[in-house]
N, C-alpha and C positions, 0 to 999 in steps of 0.2 A: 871931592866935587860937590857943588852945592846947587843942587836942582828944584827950579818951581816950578810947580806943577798946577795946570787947571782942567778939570774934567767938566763938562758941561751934558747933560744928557736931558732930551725933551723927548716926552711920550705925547702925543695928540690923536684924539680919536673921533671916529666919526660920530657916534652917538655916547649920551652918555654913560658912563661907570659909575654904579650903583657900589659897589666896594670895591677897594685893591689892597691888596697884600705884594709887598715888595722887602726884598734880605739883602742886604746892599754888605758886601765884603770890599767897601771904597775906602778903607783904613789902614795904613801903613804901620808897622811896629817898628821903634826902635831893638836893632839887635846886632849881630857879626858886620856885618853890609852895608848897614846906614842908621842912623840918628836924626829921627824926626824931630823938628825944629818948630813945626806947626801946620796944625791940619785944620779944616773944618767941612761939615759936609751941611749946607742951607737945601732942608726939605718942607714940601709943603703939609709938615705935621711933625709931630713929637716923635724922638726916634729911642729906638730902646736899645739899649747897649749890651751885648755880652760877649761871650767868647766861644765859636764853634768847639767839633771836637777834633780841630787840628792845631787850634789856639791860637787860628787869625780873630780880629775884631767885628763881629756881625751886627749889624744895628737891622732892626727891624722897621719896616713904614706903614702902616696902617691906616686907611683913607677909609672912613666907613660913610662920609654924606657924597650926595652928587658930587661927579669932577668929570670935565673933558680935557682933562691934561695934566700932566707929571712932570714937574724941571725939579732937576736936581743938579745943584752946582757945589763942586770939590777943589775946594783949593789948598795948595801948602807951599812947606819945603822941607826938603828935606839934606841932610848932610851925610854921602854919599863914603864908603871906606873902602879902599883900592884891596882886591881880592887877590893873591898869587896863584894861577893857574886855576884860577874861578874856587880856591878853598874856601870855604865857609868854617868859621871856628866855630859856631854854633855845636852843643850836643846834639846827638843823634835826634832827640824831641819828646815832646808826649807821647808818641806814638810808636809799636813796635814795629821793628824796620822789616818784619816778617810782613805787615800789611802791606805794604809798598811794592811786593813780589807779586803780589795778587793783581789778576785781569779783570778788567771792567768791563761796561758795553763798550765802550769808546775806543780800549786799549789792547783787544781780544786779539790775542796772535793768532793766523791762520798761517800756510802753510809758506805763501809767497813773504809773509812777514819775517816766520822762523828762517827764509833761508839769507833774507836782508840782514837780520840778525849776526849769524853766520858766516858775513862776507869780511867781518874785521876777525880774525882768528884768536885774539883775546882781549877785553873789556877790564885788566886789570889796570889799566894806568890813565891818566890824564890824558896822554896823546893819543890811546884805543879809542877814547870818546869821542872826540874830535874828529878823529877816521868816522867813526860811525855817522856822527852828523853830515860831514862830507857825503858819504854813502846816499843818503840820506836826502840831502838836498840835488843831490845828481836825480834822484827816480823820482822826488816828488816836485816838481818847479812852483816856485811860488808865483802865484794868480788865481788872486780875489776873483769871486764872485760863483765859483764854481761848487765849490763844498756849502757846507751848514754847518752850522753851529751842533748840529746833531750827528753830524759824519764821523764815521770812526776811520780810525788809524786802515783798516782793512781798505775802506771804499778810497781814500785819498790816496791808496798807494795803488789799487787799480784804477783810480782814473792819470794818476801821474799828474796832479794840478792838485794845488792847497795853499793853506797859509801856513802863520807862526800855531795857529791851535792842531791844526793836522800833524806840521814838524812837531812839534812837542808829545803827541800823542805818537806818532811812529815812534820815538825815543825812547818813551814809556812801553811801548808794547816790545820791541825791542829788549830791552834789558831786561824784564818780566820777564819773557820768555827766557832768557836765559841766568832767571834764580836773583838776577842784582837789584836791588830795592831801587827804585826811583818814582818820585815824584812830579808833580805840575804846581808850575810858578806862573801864575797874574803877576800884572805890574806895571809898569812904565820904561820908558825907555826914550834916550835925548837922542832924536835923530839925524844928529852933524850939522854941520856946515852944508856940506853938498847933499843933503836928502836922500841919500841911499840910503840908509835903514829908513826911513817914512816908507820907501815904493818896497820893501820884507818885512812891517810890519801895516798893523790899521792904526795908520796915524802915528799916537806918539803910543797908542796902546799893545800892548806884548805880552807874549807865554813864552816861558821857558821851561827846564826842567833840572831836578836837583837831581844826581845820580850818587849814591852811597858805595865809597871805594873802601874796603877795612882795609885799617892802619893810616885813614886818612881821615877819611869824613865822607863831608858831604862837596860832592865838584856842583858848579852851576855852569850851564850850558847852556848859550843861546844856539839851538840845531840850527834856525832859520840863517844864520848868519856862520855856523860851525866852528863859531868862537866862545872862549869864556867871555863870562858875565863879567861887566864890569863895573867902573862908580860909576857909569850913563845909567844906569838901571836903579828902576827902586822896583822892592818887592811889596803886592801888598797882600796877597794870598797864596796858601799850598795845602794842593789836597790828593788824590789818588789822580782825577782829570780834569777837564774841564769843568763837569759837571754842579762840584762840589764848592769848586774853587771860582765862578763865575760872577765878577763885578756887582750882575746887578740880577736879579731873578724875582720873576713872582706870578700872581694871578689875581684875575678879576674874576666879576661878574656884569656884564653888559659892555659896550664900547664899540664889538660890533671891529671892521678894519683900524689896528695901531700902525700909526708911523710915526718912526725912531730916527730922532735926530741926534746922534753924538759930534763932540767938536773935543779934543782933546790937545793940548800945549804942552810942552813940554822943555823948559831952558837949561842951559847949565853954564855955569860959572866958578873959575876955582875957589874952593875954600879959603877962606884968612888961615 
């Protein structure tokens, strides 16, 4: 599949911003999944290029004269590689898959979590996960506007209302709790014809999660949809949770009330 993509993101503020610092992980890597064809990300300054330490792409933004406002616009395409049962041929990573078992704030199993856990009787195969996600989206129903971007997996599953970043972190705390490595996937995601993935995700924008099965790899798992990942999807980050792995992040000094405008597109078309 061969997906364009445009990200459009506008920061406007009331008074002005005397400095900002902004880490934008708005970069996609060719790898198992897909093959970047062309990216570009237009900011209002010099961006500085490296590599976190989960070896997505991190540019850096640094605003240090007055500004009452930040547009950042991403555009590409990318060419997209049909997964069997969400397998990723990717190695295991940089990273040791022992970290991946470890809880965060976001991902902290509490007692109602370990027994959501619990309700699929084993997590060793492809179709366990799937169960789980099902699980999963039964107790958590997707609707915006409820959670935060700060919500952990614990409060979204007592309030029973989230998004694709809550399903994703229940997954994650989930499989932690029970010893299996998994991670958090930013990204994109083409939302059909008929707009039912737009009204289970924000827009065309999406979290999932990678789940580590030995003798297999790594599964990719969209919980919010309780399907495998497929070529509608590009990834452009993975990290322990949200936190880590968040589009765009940063901090000022002055500015005073920010409003955030994102607009996200998202096409696909078959490959030649």
């Amino acid at each position: 599949m061969y997906l364009t993509i445009r990200h459009d993101t506008s920061y406007r503020y009331e008074a002005t911003v005397h400095y900002s610092i902004q880490q934008l992980r708005l970069t996609p890597a060719s790898g198992a999944a897909q093959v970047v064809r062309r990216w570009s990300i237009d900011a209002p300054g010099k961006l500085d290029a490296t590599f976190d330490a989960y070896g997505n792409v991190l540019h850096t933004l640094v605003i240090n004269k007055p500004h009452s406002e930040i547009q950042l616009q991403v555009s590409g395409e990318v060419d997209t590689i049909p997964l069997v049962d969400g397998l990723l041929r990717d190695a295991a990573g940089p990273i040791p898959l022992e970290h991946f078992t470890c809880a965060t704030r976001l991902t902290e199993a509490d007692a109602a979590i370990r027994e959501l856990a619990a309700s699929v009787p084993s997590l060793a195969s492809s179709a366990n996960l799937i169960e789980l996600s099902e699980q999963i989206v039964q107790r958590v129903q997707y609707n915006p506007g409820i959670t935060e971007v700060t919500s952990t997996a614990a409060q979204a599953l007592a309030l029973g209302n989230g998004v694709c970043q809550d399903h994703a972190h229940l997954m994650l705390a989930c499989c932690r709790a029970r010893g299996i490595p998994a991670r958090y996937v930013s990204g994109y995601m083409e939302p059909g014809d008929d707009g039912s993935a737009t009204e289970a995700s924000s827009g065309a924008s999406h979290a999932w999660v990678d789940v580590w099965l030995d003798g297999k790899g790594w599964i990719s798992i969209d919980v919010t949809h309780a399907a495998f990942a497929s070529e509608i999807y590009c990834r452009l980050a993975v990290a322990r949770d949200y936190e880590a792995a968040a589009p765009v992040r940063g901090r000022r000094i002055g500015g005073l009330e920010e409003h955030l405008k994102v607009s996200v597109t998202v096409s696909a078309q078959m490959s030649q």
